[in-house]
Backbone bond lengths (Angstrom), bond angles and torsions (degrees), N, CA, C in turn:
res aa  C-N    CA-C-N  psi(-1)  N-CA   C-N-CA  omega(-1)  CA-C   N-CA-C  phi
1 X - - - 1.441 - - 1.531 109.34 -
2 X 1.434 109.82 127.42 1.880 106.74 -174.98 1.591 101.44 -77.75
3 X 1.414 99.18 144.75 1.241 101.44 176.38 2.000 125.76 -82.00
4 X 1.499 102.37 135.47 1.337 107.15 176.15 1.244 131.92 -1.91
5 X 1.341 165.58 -49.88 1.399 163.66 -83.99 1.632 120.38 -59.75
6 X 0.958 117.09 107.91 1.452 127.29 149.57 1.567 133.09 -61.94
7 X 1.448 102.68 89.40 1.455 111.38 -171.35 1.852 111.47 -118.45
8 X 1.595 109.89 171.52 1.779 105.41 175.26 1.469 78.23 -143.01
9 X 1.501 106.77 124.64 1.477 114.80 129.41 1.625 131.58 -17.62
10 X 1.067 152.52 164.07 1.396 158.13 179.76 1.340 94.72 -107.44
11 X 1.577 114.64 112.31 1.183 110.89 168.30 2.288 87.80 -128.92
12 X 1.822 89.32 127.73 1.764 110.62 148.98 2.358 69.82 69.52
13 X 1.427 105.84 -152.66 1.537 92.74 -167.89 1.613 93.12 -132.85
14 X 1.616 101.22 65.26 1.493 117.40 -177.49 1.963 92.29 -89.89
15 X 1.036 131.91 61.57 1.521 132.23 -171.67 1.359 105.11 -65.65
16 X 1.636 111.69 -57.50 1.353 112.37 -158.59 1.946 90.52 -72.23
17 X 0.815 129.83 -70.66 0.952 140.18 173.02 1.987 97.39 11.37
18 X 1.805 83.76 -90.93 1.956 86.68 -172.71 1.226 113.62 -76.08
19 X 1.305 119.69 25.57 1.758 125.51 156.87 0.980 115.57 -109.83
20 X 1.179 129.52 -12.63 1.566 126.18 142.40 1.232 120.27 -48.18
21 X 1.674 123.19 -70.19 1.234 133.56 -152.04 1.632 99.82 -76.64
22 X 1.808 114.90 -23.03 1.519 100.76 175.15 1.427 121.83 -108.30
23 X 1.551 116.12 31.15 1.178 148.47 153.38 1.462 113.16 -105.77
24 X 0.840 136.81 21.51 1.649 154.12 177.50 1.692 116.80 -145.82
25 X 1.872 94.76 -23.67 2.021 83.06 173.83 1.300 106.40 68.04
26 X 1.726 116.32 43.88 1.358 102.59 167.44 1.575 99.39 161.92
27 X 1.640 121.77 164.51 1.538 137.72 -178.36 1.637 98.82 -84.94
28 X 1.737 125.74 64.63 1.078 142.24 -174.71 1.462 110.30 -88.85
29 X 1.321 109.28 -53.58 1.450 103.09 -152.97 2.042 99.33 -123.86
30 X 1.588 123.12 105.56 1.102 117.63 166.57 1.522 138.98 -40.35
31 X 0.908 107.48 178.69 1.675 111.69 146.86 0.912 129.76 -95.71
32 X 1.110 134.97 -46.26 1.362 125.40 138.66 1.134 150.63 -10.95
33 X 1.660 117.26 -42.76 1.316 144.86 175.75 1.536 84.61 -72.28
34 X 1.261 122.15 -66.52 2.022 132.90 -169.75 1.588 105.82 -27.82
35 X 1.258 90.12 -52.25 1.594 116.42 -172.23 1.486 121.02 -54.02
36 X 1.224 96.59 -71.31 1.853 117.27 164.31 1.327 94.47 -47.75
37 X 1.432 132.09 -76.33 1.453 111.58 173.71 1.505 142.45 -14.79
38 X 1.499 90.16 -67.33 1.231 100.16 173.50 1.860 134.83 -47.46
39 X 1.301 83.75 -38.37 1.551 102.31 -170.38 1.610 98.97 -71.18
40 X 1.546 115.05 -63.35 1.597 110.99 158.46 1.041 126.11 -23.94
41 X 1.741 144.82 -36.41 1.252 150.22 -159.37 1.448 83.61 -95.44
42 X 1.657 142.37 -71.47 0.978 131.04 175.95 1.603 138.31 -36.50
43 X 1.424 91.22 -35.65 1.918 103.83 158.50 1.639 123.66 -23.41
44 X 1.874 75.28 -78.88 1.330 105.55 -170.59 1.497 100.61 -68.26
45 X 1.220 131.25 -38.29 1.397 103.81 178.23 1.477 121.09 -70.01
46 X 1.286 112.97 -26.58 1.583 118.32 -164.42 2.118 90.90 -72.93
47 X 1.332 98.73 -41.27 1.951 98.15 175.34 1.496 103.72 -46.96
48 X 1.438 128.07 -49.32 1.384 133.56 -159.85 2.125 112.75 -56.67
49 X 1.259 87.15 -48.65 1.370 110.48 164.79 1.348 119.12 -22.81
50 X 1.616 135.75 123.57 1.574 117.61 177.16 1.862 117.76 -96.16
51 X 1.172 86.66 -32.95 1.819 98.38 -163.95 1.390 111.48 -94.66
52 X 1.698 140.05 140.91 0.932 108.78 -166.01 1.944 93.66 -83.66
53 X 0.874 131.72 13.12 1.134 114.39 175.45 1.714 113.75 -78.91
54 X 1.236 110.89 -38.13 1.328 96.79 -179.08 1.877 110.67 -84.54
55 X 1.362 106.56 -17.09 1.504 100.68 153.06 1.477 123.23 -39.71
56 X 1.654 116.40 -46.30 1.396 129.58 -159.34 1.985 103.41 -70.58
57 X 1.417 94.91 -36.46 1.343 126.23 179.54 1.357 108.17 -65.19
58 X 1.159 126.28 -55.94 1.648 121.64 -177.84 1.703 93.87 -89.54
59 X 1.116 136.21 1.73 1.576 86.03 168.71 1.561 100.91 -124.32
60 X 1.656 109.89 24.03 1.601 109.86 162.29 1.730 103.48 -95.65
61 X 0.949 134.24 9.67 1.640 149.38 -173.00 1.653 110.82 -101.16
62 X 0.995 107.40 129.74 1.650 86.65 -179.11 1.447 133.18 -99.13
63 X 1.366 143.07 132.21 1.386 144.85 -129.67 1.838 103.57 -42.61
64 X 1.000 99.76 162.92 1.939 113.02 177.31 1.372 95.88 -114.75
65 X 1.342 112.59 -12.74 1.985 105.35 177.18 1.192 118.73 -87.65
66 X 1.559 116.38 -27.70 1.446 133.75 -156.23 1.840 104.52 -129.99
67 X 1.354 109.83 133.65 1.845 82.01 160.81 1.792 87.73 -119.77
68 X 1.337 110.13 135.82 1.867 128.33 -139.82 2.312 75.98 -101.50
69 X 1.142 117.76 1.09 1.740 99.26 -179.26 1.600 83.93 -105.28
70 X 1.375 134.50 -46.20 1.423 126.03 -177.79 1.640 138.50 -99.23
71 X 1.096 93.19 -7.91 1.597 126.68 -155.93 1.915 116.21 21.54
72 X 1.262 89.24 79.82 1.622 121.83 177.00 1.759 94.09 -98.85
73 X 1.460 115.73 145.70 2.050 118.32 -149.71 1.774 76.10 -129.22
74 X 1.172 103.38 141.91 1.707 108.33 152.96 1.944 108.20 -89.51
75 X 1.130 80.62 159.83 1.481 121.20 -177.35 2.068 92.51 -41.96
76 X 1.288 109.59 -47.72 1.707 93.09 -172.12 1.780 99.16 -78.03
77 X 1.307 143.01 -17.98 1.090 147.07 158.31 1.888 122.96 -41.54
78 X 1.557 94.02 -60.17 1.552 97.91 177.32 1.607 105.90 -82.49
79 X 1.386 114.81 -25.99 1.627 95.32 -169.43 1.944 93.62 -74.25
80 X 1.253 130.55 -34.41 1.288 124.79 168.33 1.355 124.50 -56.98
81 X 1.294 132.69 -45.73 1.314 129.30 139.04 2.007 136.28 -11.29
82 X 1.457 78.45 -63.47 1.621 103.50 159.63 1.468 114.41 -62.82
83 X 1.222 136.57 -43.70 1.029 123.53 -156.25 1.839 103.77 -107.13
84 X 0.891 129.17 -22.83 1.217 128.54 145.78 1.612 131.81 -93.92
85 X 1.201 117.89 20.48 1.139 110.07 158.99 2.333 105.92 -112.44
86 X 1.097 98.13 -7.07 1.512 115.28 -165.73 1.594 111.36 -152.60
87 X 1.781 99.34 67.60 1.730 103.03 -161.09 1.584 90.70 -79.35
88 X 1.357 95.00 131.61 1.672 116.21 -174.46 1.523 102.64 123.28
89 X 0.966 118.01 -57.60 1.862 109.87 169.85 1.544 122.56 -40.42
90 X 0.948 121.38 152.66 1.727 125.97 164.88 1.622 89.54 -170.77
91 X 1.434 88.17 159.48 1.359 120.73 155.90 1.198 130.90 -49.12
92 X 1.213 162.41 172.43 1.422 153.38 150.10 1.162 116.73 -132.82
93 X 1.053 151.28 87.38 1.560 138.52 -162.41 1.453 117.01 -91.43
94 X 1.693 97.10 136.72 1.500 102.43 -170.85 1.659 101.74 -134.96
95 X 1.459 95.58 125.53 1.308 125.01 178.28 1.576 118.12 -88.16
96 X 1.622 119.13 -36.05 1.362 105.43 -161.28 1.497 88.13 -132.84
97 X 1.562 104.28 160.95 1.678 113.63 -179.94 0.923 110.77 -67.41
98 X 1.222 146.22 -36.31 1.287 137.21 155.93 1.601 137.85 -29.23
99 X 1.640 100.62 -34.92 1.142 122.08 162.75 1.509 134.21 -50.98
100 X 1.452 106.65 -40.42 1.333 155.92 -170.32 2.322 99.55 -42.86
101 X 1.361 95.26 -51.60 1.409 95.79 -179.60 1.502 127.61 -73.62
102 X 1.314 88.12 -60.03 1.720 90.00 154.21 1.920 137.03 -29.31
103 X 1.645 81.06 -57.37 1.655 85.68 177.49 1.439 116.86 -69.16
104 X 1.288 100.34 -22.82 1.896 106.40 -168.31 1.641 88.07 -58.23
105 X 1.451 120.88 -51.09 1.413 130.74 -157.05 1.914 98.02 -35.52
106 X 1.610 102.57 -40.35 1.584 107.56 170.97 1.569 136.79 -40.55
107 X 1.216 102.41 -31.41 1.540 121.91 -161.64 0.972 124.23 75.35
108 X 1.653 120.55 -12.70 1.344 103.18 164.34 1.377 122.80 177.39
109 X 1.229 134.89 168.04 1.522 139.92 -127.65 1.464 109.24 -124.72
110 X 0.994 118.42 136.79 2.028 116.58 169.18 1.692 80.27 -135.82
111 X 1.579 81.44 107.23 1.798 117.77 153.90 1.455 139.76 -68.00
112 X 1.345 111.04 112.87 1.883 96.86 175.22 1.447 112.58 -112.89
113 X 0.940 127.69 102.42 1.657 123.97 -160.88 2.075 98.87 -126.50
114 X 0.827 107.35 101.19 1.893 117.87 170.54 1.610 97.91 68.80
115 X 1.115 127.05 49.63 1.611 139.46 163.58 1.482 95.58 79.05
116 X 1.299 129.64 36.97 1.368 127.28 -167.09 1.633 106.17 -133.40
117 X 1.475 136.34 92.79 1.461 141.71 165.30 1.845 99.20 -61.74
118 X 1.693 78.75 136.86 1.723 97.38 149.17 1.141 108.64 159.81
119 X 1.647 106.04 157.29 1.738 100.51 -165.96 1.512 111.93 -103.39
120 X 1.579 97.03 -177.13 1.360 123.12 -169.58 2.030 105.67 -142.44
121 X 1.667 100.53 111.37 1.163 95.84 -157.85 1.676 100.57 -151.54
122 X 1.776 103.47 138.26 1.630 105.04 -172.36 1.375 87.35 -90.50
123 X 1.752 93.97 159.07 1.294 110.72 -176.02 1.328 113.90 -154.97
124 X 1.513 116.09 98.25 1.686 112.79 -169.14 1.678 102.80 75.20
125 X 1.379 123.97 41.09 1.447 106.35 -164.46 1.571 147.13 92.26
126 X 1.407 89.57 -33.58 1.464 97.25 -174.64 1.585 115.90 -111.84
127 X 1.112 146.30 142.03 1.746 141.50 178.85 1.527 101.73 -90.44
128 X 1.526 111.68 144.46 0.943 130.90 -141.19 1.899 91.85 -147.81
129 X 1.461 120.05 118.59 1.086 119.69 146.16 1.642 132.03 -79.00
130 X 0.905 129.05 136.10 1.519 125.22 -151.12 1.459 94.49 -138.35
131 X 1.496 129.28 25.32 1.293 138.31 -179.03 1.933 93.47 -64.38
132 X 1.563 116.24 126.74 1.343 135.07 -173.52 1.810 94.44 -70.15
133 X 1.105 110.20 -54.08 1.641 101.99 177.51 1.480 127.24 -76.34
134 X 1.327 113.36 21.53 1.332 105.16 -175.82 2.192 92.19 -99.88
135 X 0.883 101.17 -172.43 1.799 108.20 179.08 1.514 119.19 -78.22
136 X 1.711 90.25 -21.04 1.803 91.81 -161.74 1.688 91.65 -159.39
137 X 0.950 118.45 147.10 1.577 109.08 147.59 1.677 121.85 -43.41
138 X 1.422 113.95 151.82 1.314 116.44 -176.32 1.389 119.53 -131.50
139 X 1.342 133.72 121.97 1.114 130.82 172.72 1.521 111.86 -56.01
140 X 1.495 109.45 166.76 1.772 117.49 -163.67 0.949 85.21 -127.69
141 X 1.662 121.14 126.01 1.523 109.75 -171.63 1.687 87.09 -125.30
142 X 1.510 101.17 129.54 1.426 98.09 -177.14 1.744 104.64 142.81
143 X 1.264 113.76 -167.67 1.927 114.20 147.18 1.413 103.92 -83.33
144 X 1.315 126.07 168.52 1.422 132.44 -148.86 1.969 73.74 -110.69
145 X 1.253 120.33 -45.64 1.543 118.68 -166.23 1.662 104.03 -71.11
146 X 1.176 124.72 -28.79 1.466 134.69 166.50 1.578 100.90 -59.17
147 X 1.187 117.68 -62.61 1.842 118.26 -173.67 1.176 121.39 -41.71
148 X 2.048 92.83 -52.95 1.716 123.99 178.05 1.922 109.19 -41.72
149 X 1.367 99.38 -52.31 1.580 112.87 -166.39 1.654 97.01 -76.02
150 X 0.741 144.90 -24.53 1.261 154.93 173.62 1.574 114.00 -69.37
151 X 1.297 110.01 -40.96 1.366 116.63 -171.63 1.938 101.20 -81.03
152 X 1.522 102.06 -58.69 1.999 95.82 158.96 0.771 108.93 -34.97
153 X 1.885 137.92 -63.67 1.147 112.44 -120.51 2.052 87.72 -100.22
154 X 1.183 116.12 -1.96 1.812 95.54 166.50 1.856 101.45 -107.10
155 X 1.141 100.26 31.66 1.602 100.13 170.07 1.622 132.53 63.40
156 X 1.537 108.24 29.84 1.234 124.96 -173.40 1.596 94.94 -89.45
């Protein structure tokens, strides 16, 4: 029997968005919630700020959490998302192939490949691409750390 999958279509370039919810297995985490986030992360940075000149400066710039024409979330957005909507979750970030085994031990991956989020996630056994622009979910046929090294090594 194939197992269930929880996937979102790509709708407008809400990425992180449905790579959250199909890295969670479910209609968990809004846009809205992304949003409110986002704007919070901007808070606190614009508080961090000393002078009002460079105040004047960051808030004529437009957010690094949010991009406000597509609403595409950076990386401190969804891992906050994650971590207060699912306290015990975080992110883990992995830089080198070496890294690669360890994290697999996770089950599973939130991807940033050419300004584009989406995950990669076992399910009942099997790895599962959960890329929002593909037609369907896709099985990973192979080791998931074989695919992984493959995907560095043509620069995705």
């Amino acid at each position: 029997m194939e197992a269930r999958i929880y996937w979102e279509k790509q709708t407008l370039a809400l990425c992180g968005h449905h790579a959250l919810n199909a890295l969670l297995q479910g209609p968990f985490v809004t846009t809205g919630e992304l949003q409110k986030i986002a704007e919070q992360l901007d808070e606190q940075e614009r508080k961090l700020l000393t002078s009002a000149e460079d105040r004047r400066t960051f808030d004529a710039t437009p957010s690094e959490n949010v991009d406000a024409n597509t609403g595409n979330y950076s990386l401190q957005v969804l891992d906050r998302a994650l971590r207060e909507r699912f306290q015990g979750l975080k992110l883990v970030l992995v830089f080198k192939r070496s890294e690669l085994n360890e994290a697999a031990k996770n089950k599973a991956f939130l991807i940033n490949a050419q300004q584009h989020w989406y995950a990669m996630r076992e399910i009942r056994g099997q790895w599962w691409n959960l890329n929002s622009q593909l037609a369907a979910p896709s099985k990973v046929n192979g080791e998931i750390i074989w695919y992984l090294e493959n995907m560095i090594q043509s620069g995705m």
